[in-house]
C-alpha positions, -999 to 999 in steps of 0.1 A, spaced: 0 0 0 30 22 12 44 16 -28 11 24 -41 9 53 -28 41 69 -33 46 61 -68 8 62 -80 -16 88 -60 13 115 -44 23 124 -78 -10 134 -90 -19 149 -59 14 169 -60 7 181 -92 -23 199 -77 0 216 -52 -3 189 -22 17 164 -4 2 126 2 26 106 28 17 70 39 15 73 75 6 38 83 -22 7 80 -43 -8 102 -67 -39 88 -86 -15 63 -75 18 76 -50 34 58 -38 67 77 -22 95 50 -3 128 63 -18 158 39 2 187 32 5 216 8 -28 224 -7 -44 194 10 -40 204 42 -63 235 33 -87 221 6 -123 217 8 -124 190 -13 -101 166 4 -134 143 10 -138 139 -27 -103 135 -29 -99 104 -5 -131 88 -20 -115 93 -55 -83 78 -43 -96 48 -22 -120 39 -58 -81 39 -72 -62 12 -49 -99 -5 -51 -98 -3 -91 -57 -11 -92 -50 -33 -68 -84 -49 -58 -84 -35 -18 -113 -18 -5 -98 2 24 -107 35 38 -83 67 37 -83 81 69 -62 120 61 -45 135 85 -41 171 79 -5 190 86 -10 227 82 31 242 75 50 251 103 51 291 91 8 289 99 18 284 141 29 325 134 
């Protein structure tokens, strides 16, 4: 899953300004760090449904993204 997605779902998601990191995997519950763009968006809902519908598609898991948001250090001024 940690493969997955590094090399499939962060690239798109970086090229929307964001950061995806695996975080870690419980049964079906697959924790994701969000930074960058994501960590603001309104649309990260969508997003994670989008993305679970990919691993399900790809590699034939249905698991549920649980994001984590991480707003950048400079927001704490």
């Amino acid at each position: 899953m940690e493969k997955y997605i590094n090399e499939k779902l962060r690239p798109l998601v970086q090229g929307d300004g964001g950061e995806m990191t695996f975080l870690k995997r419980e049964d079906d519950k697959v924790t994701v760090v969000m930074q960058g763009e994501c960590s603001k968006c309104g649309m990260l809902a969508k997003c994670m449904s989008w993305c679970e519908g990919q691993i399900q598609k790809d590699l034939g898991e249905k698991v549920t993204l649980i994001p984590v948001r991480k707003k950048p250090f400079f927001w704490d001024r």
